[in-house]
C-alpha positions as CSV (number, residue, x, y, z in Angstrom):
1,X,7.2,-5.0,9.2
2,X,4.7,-3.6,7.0
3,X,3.5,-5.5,3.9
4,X,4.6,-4.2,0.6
5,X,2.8,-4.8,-3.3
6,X,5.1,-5.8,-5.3
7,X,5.4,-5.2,-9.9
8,X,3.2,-7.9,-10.2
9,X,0.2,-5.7,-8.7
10,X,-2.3,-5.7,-11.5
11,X,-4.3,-2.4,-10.1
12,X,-7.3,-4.7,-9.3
13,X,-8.3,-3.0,-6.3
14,X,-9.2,-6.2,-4.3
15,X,-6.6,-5.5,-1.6
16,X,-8.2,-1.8,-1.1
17,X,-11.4,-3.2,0.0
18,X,-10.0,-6.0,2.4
19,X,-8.0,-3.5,4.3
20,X,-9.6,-2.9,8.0
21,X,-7.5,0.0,8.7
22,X,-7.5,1.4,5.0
23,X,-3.7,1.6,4.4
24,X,-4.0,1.1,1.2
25,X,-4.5,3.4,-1.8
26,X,-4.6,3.7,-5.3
27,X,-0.5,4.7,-6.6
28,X,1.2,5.3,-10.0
29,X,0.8,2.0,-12.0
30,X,-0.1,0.2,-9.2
31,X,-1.7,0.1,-5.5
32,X,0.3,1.2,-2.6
33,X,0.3,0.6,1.4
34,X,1.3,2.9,3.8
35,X,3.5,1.3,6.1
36,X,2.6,4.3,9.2
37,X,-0.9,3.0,9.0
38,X,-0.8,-1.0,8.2
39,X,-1.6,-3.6,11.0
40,X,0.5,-6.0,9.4
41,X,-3.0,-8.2,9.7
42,X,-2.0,-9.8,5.7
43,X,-6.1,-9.8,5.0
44,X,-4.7,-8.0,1.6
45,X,-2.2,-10.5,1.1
46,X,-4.4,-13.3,1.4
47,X,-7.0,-11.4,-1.1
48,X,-4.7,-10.7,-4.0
49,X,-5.0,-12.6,-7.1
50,X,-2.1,-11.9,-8.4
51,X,0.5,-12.5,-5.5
52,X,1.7,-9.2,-5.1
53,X,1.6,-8.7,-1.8
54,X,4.4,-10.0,0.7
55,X,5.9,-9.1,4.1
């Protein structure tokens, strides 16, 4: 199962950058991951300050 980002996403940008396969992108009011492209690794998870990020 992909990992999702959550309301507490606080449009940092830190989970962008830790992404190998670059699932994730910039959304409305906060950052999104598309599930078709994530390897379910959790390097974003682990990056994010703000504990947004959850399987």
């Amino acid at each position: 199962m992909a990992y999702k980002i959550g309301d507490e996403c606080v449009s940092c940008g830190t989970c962008e950058s830790e992404c190998p396969v670059g699932a994730i992108s910039e959304g409305d009011g906060k950052y999104e991951i598309n599930p078709d492209v994530c390897v379910e690794c959790g390097a974003c998870a682990a990056a994010c300050p703000a504990g947004a990020i959850a399987q």
